[in-house]
ZAGUTOR-785798 format. One record per residue (C-alpha): z, y, x negated; residue number from 1. Coordinates in pm, 1 decimal, padded with zeros to 6 digits. Each point is the difference from the previous one (the first is absolute). Layout:
{{Z,Y,X},NUM} ...
! end
This chain:
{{00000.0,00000.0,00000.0},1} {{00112.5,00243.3,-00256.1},2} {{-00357.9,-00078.0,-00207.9},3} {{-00167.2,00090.0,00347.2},4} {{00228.7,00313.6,00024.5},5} {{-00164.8,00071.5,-00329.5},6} {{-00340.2,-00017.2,00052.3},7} {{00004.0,00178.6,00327.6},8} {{00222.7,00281.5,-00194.0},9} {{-00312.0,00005.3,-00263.6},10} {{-00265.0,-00002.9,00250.6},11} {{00115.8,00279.3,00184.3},12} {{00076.6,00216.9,-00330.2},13} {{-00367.5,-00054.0,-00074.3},14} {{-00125.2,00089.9,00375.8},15} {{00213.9,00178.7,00129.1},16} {{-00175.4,00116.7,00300.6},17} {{-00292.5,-00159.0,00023.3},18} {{00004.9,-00208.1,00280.6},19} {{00246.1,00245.7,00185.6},20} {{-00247.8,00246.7,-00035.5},21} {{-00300.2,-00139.3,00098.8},22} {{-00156.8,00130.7,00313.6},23} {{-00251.4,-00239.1,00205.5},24} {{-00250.5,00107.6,00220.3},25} {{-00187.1,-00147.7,00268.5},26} {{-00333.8,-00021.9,00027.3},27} {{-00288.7,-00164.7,00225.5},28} {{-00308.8,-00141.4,-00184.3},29} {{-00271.1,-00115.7,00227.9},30} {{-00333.7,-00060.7,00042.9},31} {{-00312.6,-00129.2,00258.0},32} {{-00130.1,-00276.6,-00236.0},33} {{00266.3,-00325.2,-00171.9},34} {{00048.2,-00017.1,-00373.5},35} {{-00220.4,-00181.0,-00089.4},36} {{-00279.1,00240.5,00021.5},37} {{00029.9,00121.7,-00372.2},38} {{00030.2,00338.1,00036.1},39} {{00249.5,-00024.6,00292.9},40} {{00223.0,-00276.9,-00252.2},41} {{-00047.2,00280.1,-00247.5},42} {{00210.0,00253.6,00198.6},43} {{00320.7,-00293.1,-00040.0},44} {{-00021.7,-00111.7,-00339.6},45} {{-00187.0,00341.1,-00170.0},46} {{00115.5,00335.6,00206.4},47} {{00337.0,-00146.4,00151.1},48} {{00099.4,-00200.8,-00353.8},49} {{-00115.9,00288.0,-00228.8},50} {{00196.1,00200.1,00241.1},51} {{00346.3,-00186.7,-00059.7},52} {{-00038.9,-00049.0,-00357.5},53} {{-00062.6,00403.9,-00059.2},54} {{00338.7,00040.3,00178.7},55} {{00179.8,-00281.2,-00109.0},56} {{-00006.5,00174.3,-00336.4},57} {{00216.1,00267.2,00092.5},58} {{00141.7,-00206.5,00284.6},59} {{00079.8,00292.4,00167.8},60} {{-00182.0,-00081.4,00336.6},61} {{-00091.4,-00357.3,00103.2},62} {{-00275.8,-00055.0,00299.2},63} {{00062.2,-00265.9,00302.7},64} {{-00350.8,-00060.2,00082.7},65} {{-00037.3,-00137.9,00397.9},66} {{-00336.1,-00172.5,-00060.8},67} {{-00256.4,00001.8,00319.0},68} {{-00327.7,-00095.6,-00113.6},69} {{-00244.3,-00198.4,00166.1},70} {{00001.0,00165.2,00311.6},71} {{00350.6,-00025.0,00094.1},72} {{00001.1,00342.4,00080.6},73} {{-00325.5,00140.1,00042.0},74} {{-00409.6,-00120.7,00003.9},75} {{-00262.9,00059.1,-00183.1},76} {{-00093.3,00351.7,00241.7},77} {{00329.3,00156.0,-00018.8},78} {{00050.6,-00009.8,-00413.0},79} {{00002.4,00377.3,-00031.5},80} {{00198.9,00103.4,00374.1},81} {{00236.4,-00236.7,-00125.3},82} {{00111.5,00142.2,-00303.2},83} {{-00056.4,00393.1,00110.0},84} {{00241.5,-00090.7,00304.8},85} {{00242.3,-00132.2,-00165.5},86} {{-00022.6,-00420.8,00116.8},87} {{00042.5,-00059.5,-00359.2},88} {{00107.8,00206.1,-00287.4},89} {{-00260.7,-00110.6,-00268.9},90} {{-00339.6,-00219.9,00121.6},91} {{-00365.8,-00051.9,-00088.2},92} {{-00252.8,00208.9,00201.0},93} {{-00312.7,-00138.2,00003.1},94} {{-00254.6,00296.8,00004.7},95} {{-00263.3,-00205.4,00098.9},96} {{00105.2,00008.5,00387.0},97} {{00071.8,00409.8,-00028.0},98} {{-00315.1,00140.3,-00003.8},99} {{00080.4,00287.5,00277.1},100} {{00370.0,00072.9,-00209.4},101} {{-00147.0,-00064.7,-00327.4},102} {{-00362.3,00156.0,-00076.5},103} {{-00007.5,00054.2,-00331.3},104} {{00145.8,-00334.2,-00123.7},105} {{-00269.3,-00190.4,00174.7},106} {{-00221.2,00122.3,-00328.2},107} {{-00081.4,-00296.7,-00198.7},108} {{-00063.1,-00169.1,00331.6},109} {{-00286.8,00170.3,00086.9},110} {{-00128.4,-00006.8,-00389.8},111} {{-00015.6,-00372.6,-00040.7},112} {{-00153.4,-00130.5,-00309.5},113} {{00147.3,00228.2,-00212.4},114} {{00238.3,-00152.0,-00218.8},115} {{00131.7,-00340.5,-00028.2},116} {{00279.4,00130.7,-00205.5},117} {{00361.8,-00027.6,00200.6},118} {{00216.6,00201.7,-00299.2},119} {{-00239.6,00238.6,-00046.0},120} {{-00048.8,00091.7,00411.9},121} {{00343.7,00024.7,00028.2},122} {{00063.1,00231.3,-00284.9},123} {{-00292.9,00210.3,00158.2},124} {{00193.5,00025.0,00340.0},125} {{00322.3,00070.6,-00164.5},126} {{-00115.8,00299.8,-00175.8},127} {{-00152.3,00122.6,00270.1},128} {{00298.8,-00051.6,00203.9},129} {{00159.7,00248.8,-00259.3},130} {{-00288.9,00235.9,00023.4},131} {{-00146.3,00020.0,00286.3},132} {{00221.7,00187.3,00252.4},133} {{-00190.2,-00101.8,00314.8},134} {{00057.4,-00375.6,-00099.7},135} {{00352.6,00001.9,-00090.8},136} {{00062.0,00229.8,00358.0},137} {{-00192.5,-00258.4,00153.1},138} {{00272.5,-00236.7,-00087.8},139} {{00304.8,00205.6,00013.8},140} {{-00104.4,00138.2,00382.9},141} {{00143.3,-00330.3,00127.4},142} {{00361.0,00060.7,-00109.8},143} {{-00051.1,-00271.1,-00346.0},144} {{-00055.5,00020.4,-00320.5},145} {{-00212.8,-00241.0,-00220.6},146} {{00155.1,-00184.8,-00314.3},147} {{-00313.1,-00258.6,-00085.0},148} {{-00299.3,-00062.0,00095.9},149} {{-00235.2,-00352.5,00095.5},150} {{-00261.7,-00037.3,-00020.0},151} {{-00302.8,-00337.8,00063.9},152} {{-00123.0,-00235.5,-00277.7},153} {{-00379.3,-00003.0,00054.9},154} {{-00160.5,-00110.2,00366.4},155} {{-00228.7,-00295.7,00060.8},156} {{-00147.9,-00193.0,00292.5},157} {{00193.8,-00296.7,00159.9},158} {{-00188.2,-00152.6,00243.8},159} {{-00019.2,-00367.3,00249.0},160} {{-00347.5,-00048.3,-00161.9},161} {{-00195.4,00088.3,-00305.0},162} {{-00156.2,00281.8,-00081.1},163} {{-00323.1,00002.0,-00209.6},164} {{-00166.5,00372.4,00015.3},165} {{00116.5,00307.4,00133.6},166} {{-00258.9,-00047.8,00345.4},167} {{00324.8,-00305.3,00122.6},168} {{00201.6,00223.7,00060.7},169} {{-00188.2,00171.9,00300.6},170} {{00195.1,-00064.8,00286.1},171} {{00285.4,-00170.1,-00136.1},172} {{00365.3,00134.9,00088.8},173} {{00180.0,00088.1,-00311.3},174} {{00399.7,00075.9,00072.8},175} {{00101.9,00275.4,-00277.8},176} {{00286.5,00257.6,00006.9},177} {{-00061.0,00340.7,00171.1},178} {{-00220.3,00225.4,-00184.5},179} {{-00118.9,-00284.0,-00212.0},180} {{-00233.4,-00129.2,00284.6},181} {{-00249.5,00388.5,-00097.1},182} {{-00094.8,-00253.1,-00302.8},183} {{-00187.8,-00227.1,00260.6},184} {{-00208.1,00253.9,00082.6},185} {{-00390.4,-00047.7,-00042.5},186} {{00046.7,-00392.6,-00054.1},187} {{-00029.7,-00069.0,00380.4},188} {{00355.2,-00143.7,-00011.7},189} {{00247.9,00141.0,00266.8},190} {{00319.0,00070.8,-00132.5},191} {{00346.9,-00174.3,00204.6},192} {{00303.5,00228.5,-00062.0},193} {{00263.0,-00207.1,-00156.3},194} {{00311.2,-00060.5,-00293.2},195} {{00073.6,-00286.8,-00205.7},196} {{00250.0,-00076.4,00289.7},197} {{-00247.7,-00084.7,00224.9},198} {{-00303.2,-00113.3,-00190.1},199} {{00040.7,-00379.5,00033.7},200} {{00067.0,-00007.6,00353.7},201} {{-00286.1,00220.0,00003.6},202} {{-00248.6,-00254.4,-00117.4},203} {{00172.4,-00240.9,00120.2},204} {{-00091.1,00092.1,00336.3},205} {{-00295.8,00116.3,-00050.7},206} {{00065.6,00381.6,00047.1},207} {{-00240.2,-00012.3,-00342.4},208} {{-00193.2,-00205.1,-00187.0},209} {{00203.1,00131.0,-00333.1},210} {{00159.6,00279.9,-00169.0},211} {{-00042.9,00269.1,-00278.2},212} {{00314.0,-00032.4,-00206.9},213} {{00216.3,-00007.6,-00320.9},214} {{00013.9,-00387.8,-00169.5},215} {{00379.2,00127.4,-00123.0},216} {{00049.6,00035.3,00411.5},217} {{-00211.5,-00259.1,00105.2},218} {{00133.1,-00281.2,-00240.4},219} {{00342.0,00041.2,00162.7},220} {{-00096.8,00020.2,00319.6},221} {{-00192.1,-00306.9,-00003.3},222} {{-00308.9,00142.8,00130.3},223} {{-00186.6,-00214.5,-00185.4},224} {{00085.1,-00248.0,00217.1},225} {{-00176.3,00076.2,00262.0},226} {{-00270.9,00219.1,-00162.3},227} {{-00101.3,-00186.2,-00301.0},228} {{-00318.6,00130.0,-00170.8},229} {{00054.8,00271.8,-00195.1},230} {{-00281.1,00267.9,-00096.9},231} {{00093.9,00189.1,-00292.2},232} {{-00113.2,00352.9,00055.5},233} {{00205.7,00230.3,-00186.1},234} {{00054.5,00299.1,00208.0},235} {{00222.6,00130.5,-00172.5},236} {{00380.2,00096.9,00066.0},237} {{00157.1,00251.0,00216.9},238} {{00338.0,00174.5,00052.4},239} {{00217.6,-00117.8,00277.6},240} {{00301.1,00154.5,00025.3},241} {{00318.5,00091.0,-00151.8},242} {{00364.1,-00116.7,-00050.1},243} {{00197.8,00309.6,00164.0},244} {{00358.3,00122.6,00105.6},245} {{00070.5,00182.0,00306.4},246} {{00104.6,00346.6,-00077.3},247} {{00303.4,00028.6,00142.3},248} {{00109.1,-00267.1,-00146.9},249} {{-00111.3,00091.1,-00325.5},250} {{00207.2,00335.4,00036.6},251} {{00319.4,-00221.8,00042.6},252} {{-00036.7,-00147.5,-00269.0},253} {{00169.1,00081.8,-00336.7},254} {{-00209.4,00159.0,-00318.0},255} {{00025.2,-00318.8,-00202.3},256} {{-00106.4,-00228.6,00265.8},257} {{-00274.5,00227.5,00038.1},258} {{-00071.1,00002.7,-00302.8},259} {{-00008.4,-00348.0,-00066.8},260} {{-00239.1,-00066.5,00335.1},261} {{-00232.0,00227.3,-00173.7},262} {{-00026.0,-00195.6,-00309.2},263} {{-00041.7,-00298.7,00170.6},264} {{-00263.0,00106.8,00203.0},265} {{-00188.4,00074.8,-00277.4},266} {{00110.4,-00336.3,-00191.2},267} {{-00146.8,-00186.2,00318.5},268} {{-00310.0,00193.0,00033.5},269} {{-00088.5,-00068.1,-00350.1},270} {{00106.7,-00398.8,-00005.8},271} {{-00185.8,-00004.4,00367.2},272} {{-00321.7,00098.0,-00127.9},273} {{00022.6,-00196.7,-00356.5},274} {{00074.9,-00290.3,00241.2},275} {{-00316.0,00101.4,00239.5},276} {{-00193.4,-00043.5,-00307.5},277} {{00121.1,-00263.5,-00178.9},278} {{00059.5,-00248.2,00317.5},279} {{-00373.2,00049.7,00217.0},280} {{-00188.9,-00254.6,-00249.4},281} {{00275.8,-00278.7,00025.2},282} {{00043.5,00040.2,00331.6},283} {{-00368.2,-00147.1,00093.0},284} {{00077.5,-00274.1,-00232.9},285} {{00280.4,-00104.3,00171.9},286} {{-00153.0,00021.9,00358.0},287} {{-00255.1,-00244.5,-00104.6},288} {{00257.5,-00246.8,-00140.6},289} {{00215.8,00035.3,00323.2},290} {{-00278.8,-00005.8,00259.8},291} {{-00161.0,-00262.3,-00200.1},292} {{00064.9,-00314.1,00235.5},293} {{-00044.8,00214.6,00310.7},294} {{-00332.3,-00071.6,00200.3},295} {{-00211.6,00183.1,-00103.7},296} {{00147.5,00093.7,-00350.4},297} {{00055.2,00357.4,-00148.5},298} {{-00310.8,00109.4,-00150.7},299} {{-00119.8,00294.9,-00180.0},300} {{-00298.5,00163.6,-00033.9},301} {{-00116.1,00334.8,-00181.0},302} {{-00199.3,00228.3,00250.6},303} {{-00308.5,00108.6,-00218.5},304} {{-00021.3,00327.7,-00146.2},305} {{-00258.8,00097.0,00187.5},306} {{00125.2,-00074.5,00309.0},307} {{00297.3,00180.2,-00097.9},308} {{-00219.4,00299.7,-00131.8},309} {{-00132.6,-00007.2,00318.0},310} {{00324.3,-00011.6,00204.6},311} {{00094.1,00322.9,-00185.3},312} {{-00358.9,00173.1,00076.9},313} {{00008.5,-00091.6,00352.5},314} {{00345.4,00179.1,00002.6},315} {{-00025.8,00319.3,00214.4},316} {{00163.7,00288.8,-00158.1},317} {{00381.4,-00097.1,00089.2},318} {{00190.3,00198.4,-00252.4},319} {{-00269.9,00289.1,00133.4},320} {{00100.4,-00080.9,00369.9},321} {{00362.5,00039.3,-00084.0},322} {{00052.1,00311.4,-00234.1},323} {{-00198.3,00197.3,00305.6},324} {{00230.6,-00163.6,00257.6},325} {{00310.4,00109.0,-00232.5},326} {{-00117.3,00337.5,-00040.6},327} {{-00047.9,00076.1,00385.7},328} {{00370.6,-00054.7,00044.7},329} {{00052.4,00185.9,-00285.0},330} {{00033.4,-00196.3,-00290.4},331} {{-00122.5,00034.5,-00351.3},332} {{-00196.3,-00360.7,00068.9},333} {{-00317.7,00086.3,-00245.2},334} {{00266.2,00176.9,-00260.6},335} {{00199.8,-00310.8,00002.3},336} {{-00256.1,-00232.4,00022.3},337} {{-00185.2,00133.9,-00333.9},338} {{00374.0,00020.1,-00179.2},339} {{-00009.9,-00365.4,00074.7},340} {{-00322.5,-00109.3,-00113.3},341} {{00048.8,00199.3,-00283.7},342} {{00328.7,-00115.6,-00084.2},343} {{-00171.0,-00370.1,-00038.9},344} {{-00275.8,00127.3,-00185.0},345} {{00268.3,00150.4,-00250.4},346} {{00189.0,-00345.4,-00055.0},347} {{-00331.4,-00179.3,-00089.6},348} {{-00130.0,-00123.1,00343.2},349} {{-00330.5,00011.8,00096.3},350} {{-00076.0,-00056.0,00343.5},351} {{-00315.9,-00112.3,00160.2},352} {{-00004.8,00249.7,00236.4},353} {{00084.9,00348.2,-00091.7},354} {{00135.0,00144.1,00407.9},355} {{00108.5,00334.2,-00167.0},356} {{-00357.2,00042.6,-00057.0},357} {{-00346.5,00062.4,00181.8},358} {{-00177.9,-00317.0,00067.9},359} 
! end
């Protein structure tokens, strides 16, 4: 007892206060889509780890996190009202389903076939996010504030049959997410409104014939399953959202958890995009070894590049369509579209279709 005594004497000679003084706080995490969609499991063990450990230093301030994701709280169309209103503190908004609240992030998804580049899109959208005072407001109106952004590893075709020129896909029904369905256009596919939620039932059921997705969402999801052939296209990537706070209850919380969320945001939008990157190739390797004693089996094919020359050509003017729809409400759409482009251009991408300019 007395060596017990002892060691409890020591202990509290070396920290003193420590766990007296150690204030918790509550906080709800949520989200529309599970963990395993990367970017989603990314918010757990990136944003919400990197969070703890920056605080855990000081040990100041330690964070109970109520975890919601999935859909618990809210679906896929309420990401954004969800967070600004307060049903959870921190959450993923998927701009993707915001076009009428969110204009000017739609950007990159009416400029497909820019970049294939996940770190370097992201890094574009962050600066402008810091620059651009018309995109940051457009955030920041709904009563959050952004700590890291997602964004897509590059889109492809998943589809019940196979694809072999550009002409198949007149008249098929292609599921993709919100805007994403504009990059149909001028193929003679009609575009089915629809999340990685609600793509397999989708198919299933034959509300389409196949989607236009992510293989780091689709290999999750199990789409494959049910949409084996794959046509690799390479659209490109796009940005989809953001990993925000709501602003009030950002404002109640201290300067060093703050502080901390901020770093983390930016240690998860960097390790999201590496992993965007690093993940899309293996991903397609392991749908065909899982889906490969289905019937039929996984198989991919590479659309050819003039078919996919030609799928950009036929393109109408999207990014075009939108900066002119942005500017009659009175938004810098052409400004920000050309800080965009340009902001690729500067980090070494070259896309094959320059929207900034004439065509």
């Amino acid at each position: 007892m007395r060596k017990l005594t002892g060691l409890l004497l020591a202990a509290t000679i070396a920290f003193p206060t420590a766990a007296l003084s150690q204030e918790t706080i509550n906080l709800t995490v949520a989200s529309s889509h599970p963990l395993a969609i990367p970017w989603v499991g990314m918010i757990k063990t990136h944003f919400m780890a990197e969070t703890d450990r920056i605080l855990a230093e000081k040990g100041n301030y330690k964070i109970e996190w109520n975890e919601a994701f999935g859909g618990t709280l809210y679906k896929a169309n309420a990401t954004l009202s969800s967070v600004s209103e307060g049903v959870t503190d921190v959450g993923w908004v998927f701009s993707f389903l915001e076009v009428p609240k969110l204009p000017l992030s739609q950007v990159s998804s009416y400029a497909p076939f820019s970049t294939a580049n996940p770190p370097v899109q992201l890094e574009v959208m962050w600066d402008l996010l810091q620059t651009n005072d018309a995109f940051r407001n457009e955030w920041e109106q709904h009563n959050i504030k952004v700590l890291g952004l997602t964004g897509t590893d590059g889109y492809d075709l998943y589809t019940k049959q196979p694809i072999n020129s550009l002409a198949d896909l007149n008249g098929m029904k292609l599921s993709a997410p919100g805007v994403l369905g504009s990059w149909l256009r001028g193929t003679g596919a009609n575009a089915v409104d629809g999340a990685l939620t609600t793509f397999y039932t989708d198919i299933q059921t034959g509300v389409s014939d196949g989607v236009l997705s992510l293989a780091l969402g689709v290999f999750p999801a199990k789409i494959y399953e049910v949409a084996p052939y794959i046509t690799r296209v390479r659209i490109g990537t796009a940005f989809s959202g953001a990993v925000a706070v709501n602003q009030d209850s950002w404002d109640g919380l201290p300067e060093e958890v703050q502080e901390a969320m901020v770093a983390a945001g930016q240690f998860y939008t960097e390790s999201h995009g590496k992993d965007l990157l690093e993940r899309h190739e293996a991903a397609f390797e392991k749908m065909v070894e899982a889906g490969a004693s289905q019937n039929p089996p996984v198989t991919i094919s590479e659309m050819s590049m003039e078919d996919r020359q030609a799928w950009v050509d036929g393109l109408p003017d999207l990014a075009g369509e939108w900066a002119a729809d942005a500017e009659t409400r009175g938004l810098p759409g052409k400004e920000f579209l050309k800080a965009y482009m340009e902001g690729l251009r500067a980090r070494g991408e070259t896309p094959a279709r320059n929207w900034d300019q004439a065509q």
